[in-house]
Backbone as JSON, one array per atom type, in Angstrom:
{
  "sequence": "XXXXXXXXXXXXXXXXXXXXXXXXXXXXXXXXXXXXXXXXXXXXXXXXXXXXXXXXXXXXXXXXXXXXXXXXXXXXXXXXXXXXXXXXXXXXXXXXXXXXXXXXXXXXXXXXXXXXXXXXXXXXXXXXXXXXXXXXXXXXXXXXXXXXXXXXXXXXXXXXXXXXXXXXXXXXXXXXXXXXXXX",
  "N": [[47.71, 74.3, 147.54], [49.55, 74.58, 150.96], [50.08, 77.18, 152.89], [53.19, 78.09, 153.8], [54.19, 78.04, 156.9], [54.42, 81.16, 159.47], [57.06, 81.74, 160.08], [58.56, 80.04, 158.48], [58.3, 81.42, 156.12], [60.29, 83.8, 156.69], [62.41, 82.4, 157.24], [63.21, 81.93, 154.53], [63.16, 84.43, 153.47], [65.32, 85.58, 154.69], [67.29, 84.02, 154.34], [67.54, 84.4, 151.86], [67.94, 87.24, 151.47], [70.54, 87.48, 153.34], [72.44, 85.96, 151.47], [72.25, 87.56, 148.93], [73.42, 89.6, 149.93], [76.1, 88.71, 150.25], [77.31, 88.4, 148.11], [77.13, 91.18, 147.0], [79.14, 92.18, 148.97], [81.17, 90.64, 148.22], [81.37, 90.59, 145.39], [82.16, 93.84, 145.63], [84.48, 93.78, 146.98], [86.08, 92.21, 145.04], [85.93, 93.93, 142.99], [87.6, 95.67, 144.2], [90.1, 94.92, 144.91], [90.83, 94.3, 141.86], [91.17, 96.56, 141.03], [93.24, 97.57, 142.36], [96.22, 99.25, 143.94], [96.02, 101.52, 142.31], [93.95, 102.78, 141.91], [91.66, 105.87, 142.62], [91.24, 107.26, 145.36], [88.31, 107.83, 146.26], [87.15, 105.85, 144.98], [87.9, 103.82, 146.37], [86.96, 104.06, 148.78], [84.61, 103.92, 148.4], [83.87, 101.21, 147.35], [85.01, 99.88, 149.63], [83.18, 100.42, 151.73], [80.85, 99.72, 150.94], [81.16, 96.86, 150.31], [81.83, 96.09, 153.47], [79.27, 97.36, 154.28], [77.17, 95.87, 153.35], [78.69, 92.76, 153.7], [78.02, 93.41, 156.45], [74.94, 94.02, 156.77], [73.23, 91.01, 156.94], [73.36, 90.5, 159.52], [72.77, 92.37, 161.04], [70.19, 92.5, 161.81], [66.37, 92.4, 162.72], [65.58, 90.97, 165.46], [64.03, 88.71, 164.79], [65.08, 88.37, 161.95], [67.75, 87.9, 161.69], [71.1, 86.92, 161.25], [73.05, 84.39, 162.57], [75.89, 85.19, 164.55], [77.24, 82.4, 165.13], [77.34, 81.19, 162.45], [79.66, 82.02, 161.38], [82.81, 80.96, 160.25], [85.14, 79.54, 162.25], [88.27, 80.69, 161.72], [87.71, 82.71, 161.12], [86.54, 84.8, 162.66], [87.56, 86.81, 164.34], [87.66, 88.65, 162.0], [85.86, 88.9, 161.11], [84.46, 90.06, 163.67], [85.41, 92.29, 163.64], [85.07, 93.52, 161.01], [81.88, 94.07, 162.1], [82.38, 95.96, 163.67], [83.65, 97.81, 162.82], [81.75, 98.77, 161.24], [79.65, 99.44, 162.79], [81.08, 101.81, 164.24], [82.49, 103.51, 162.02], [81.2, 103.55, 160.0], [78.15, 103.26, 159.95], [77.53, 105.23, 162.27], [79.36, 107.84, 163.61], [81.48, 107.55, 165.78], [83.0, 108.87, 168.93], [84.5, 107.55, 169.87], [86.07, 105.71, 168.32], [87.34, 102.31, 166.26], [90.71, 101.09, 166.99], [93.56, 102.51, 165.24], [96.96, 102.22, 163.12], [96.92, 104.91, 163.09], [95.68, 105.94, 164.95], [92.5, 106.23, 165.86], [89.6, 105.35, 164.07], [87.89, 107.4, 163.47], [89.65, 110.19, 163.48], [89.54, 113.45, 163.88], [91.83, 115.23, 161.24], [94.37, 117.26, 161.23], [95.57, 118.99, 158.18], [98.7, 121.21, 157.1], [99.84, 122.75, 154.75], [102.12, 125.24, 154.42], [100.62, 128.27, 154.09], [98.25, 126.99, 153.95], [95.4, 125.46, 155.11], [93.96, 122.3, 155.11], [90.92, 119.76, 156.29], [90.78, 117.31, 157.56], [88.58, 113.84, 157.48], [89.16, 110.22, 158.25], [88.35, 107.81, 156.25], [86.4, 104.69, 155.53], [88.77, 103.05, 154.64], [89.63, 99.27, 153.16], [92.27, 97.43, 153.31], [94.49, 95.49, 150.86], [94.9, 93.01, 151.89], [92.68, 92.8, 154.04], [90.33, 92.41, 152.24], [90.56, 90.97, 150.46], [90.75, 88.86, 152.27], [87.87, 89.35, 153.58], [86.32, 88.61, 151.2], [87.04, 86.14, 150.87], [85.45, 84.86, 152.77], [82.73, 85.93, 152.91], [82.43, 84.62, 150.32], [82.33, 81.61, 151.42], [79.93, 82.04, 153.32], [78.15, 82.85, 151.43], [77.76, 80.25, 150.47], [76.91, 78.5, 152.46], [74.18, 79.7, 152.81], [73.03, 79.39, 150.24], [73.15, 76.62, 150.25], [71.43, 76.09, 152.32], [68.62, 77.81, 151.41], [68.35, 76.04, 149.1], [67.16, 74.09, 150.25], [65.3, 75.06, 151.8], [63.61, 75.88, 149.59], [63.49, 73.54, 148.54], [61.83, 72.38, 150.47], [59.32, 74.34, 150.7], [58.6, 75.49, 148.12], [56.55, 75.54, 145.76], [55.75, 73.4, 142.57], [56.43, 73.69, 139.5], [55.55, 77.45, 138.5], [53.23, 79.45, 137.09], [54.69, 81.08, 134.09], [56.6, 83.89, 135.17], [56.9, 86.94, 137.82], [57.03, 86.75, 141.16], [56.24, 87.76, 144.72], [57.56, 87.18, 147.77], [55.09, 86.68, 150.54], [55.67, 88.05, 153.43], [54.11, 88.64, 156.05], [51.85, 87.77, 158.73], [48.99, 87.36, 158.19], [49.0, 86.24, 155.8], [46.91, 85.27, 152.5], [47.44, 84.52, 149.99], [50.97, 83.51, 149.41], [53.04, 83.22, 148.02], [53.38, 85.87, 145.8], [51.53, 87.09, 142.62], [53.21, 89.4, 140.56], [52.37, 92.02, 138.95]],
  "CA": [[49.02, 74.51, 148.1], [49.52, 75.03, 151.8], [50.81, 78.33, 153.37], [54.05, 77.91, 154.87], [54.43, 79.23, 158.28], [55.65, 82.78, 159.05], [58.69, 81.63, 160.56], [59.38, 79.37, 157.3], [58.79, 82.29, 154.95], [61.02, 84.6, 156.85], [63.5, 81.54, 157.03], [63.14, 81.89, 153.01], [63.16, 86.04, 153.3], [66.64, 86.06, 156.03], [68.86, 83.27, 153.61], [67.48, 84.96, 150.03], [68.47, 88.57, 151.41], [72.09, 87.51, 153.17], [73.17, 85.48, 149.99], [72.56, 88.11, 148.27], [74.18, 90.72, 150.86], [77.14, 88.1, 150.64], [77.27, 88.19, 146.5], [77.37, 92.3, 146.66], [80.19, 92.17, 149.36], [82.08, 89.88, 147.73], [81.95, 91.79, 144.21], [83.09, 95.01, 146.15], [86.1, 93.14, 147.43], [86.86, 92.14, 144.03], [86.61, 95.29, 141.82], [88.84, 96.86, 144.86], [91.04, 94.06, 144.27], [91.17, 94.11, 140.48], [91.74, 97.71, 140.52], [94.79, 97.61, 143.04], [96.8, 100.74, 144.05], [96.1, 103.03, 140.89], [92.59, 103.38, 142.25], [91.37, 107.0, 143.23], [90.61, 107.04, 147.07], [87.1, 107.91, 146.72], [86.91, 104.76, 144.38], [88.5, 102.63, 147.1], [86.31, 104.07, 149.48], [83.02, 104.0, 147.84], [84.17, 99.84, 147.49], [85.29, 99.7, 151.03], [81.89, 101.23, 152.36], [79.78, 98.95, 150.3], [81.69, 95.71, 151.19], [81.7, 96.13, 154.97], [77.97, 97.63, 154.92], [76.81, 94.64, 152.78], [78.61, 91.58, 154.75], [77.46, 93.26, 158.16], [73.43, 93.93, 156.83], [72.21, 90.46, 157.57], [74.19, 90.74, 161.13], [72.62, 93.38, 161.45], [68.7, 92.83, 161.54], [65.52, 92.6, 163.69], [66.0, 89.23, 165.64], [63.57, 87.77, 163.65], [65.58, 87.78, 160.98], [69.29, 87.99, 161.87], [71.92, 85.72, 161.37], [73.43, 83.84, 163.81], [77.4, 85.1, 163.97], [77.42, 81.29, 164.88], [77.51, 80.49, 161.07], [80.91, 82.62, 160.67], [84.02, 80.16, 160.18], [85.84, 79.99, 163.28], [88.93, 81.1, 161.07], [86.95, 84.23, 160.43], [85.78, 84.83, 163.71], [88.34, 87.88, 164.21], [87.51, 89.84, 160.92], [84.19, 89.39, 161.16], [83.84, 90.98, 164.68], [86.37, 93.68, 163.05], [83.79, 94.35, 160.5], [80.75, 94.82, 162.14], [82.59, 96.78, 164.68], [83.67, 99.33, 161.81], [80.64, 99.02, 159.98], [79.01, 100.14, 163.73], [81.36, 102.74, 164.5], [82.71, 104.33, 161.49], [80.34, 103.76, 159.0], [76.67, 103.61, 160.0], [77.68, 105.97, 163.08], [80.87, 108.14, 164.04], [81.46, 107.59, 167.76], [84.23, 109.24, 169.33], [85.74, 106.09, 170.26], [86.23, 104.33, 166.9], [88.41, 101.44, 166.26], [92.04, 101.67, 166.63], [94.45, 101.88, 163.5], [98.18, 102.39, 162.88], [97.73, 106.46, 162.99], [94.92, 106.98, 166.17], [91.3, 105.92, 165.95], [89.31, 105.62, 162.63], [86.84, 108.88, 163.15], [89.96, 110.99, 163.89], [89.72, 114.42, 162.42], [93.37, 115.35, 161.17], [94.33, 119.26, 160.24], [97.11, 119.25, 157.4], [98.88, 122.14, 156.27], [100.62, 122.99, 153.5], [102.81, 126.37, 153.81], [99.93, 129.06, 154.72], [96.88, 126.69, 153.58], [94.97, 124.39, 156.08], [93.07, 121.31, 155.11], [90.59, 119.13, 157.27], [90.21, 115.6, 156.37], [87.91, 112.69, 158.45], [88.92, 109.32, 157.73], [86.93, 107.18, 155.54], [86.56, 103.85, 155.66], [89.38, 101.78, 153.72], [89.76, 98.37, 153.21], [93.6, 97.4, 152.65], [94.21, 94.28, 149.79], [94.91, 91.71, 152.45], [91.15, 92.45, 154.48], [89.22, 92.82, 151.26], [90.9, 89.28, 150.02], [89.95, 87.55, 153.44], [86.6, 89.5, 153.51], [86.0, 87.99, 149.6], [86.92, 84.49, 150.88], [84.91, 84.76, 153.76], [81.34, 86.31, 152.06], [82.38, 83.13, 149.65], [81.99, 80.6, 152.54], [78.61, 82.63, 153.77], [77.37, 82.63, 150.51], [78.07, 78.56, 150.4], [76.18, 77.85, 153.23], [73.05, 80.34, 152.33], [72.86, 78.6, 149.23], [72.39, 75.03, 151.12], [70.21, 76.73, 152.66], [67.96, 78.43, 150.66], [67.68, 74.95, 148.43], [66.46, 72.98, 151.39], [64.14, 75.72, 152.22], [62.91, 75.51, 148.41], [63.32, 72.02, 147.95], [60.95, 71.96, 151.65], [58.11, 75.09, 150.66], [58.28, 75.93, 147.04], [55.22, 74.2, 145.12], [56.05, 72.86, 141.37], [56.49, 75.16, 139.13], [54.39, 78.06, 138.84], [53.22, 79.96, 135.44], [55.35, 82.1, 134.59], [55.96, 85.33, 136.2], [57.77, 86.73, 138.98], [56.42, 86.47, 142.69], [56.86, 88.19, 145.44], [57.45, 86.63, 148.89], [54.83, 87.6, 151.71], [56.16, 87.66, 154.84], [52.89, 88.83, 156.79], [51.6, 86.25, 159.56], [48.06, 87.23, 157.72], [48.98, 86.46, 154.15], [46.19, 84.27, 152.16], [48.62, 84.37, 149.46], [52.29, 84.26, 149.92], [53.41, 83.82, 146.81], [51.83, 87.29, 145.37], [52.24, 87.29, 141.15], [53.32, 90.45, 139.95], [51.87, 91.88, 137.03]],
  "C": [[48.87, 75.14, 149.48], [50.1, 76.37, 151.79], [51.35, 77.83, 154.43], [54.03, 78.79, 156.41], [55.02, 80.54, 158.22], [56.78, 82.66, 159.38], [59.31, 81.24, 158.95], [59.43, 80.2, 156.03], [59.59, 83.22, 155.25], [62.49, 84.17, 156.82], [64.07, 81.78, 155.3], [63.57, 83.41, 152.89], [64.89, 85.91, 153.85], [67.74, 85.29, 154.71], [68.54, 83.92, 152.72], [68.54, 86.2, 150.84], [69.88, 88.35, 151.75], [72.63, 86.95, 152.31], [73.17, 86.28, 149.28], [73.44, 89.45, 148.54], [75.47, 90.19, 150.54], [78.14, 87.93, 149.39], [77.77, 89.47, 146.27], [78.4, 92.5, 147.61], [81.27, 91.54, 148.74], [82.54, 90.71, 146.12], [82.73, 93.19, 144.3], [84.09, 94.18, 146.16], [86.49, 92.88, 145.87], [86.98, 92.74, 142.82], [87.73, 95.95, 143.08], [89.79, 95.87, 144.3], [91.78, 94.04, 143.09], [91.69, 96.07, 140.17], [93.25, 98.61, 140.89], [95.07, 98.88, 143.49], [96.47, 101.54, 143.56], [95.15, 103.48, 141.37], [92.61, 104.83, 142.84], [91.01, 106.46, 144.9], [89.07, 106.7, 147.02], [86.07, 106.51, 145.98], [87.07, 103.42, 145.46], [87.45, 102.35, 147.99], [84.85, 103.43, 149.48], [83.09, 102.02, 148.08], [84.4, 99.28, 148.84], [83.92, 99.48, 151.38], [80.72, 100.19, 151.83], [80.25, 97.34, 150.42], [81.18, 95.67, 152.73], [80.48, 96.25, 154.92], [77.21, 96.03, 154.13], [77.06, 93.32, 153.01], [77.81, 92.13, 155.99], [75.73, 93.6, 158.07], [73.01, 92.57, 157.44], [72.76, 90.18, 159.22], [73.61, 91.8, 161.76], [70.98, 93.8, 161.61], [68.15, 93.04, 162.61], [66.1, 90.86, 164.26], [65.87, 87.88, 165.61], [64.6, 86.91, 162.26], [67.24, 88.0, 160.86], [69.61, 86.81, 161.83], [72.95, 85.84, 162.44], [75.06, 84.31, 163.23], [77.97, 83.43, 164.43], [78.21, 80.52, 163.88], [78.77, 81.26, 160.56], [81.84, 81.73, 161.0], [84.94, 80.6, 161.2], [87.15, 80.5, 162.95], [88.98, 82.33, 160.8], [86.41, 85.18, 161.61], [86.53, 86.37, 164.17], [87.27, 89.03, 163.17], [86.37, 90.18, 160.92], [83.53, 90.19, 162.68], [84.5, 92.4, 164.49], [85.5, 94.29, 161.91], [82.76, 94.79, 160.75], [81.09, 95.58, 163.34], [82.79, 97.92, 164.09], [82.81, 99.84, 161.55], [79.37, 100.11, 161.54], [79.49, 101.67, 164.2], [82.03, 103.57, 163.85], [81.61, 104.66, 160.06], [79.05, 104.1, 158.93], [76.79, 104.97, 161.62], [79.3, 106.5, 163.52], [80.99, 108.38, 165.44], [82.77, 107.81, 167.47], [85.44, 107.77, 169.71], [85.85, 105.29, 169.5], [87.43, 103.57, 166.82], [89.57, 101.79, 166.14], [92.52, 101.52, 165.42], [95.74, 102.47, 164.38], [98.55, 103.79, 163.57], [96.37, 107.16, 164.26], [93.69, 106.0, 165.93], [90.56, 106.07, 164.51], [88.48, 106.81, 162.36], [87.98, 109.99, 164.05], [89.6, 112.07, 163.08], [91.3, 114.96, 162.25], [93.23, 116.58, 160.54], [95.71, 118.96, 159.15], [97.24, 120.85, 157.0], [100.24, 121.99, 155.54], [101.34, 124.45, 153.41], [101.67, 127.35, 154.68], [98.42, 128.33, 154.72], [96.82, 125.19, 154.66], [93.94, 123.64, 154.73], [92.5, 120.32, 156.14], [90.02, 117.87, 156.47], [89.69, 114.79, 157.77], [88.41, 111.54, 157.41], [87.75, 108.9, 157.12], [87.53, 105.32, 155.59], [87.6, 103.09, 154.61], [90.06, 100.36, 153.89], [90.9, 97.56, 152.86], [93.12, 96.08, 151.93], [93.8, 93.32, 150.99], [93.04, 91.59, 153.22], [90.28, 92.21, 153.17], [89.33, 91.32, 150.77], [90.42, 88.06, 151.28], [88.52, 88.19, 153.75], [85.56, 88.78, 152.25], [85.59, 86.53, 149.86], [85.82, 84.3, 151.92], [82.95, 85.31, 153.86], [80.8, 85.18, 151.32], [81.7, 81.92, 149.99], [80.58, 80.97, 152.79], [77.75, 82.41, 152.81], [76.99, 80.95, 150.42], [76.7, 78.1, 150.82], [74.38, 78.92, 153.46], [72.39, 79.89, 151.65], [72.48, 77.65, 149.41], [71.19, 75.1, 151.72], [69.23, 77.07, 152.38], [67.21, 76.95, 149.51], [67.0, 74.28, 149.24], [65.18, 74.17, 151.72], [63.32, 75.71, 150.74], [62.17, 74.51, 148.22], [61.75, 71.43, 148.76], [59.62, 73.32, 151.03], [57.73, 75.74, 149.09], [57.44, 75.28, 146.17], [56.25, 74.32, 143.69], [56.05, 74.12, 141.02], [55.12, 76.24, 138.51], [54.09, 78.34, 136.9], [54.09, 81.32, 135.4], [55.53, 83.65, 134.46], [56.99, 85.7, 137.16], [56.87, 87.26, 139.95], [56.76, 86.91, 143.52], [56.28, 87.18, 147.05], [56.53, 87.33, 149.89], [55.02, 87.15, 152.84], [54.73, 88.22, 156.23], [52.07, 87.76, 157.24], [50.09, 86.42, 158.75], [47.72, 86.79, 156.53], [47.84, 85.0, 154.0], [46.87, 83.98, 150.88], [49.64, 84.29, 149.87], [53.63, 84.25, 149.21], [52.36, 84.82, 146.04], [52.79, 87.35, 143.47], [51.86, 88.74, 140.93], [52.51, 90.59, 138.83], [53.08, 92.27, 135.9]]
}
């Protein structure tokens, strides 16, 4: 069995990891979904936070292995520069200048009080129904075309079948293996 190129196993490494980036966004979106209003905040959040960071990972690589925002549905082309703009400036970093909303910027800090008692709250990232439902459909689509992907890269470097086992991919331009069997 030859050894595929390093490009063609990282081609194999870049679609496995965003299909599956595109599988764990998409499940966020739809426990927030299924759990609706009643949800606790920090439930919403925690779902928010793991959506957004999970579509914008493979957007977010070396440039080896990044995906092209090319492959985002020109339909989508909005939300998706609205997510990895959050996911840049409220989530993986709080810059003073974070995206606008309704009530100021998303890394405002806000003082409440109550009578003689202060509280200090920082936004957190949340994802209202309607984004989380076009982030769902739109992970959906990504996933689609990952999937096409990923078979043609199979169908093109995966030998017959092996014994079985599970294998790990090596992505190292030196590998003499590159399927490596676990023990």
């Amino acid at each position: 069995m030859d050894i595929p190129s390093k490009d063609a196993r990282l081609a194999i490494w870049k679609v496995t990891l965003a299909r599956s980036s595109f599988i764990q966004a998409r499940r966020a979106c739809e426990a927030l979904l299924q759990l609706g209003a009643s949800a606790p905040e920090v439930v919403v959040t925690a779902l928010s936070t793991t959506a957004l960071v999970f579509y914008a990972r493979p957007f977010k690589q070396d440039s080896d292995v990044k995906l092209d925002k090319a492959l985002v549905p020109a339909e989508f082309t909005e939300l998706h520069e609205d997510i990895i703009r959050y996911r840049d400036k409220v989530i993986a970093h709080r810059d003073v200048k974070g995206p606008e909303t309704p009530w100021g910027t998303a890394n405002d800090v806000v003082f409440c009080w109550a009578g003689s008692s202060m509280e200090i709250q920082t936004t957190s990232p949340i994802l209202d129904f309607g984004a989380a439902q076009r982030l769902s459909i739109l992970a959906a689509a990504l996933f689609e075309v990952m999937d096409r992907q990923l078979i043609s890269l199979i169908q093109q470097y995966l030998p017959p079948p092996l014994k079985d086992g599970r294998y790990t991919l090596g992505v190292r331009g030196d590998m003499v293996e590159w399927l490596i069997r676990q023990p």
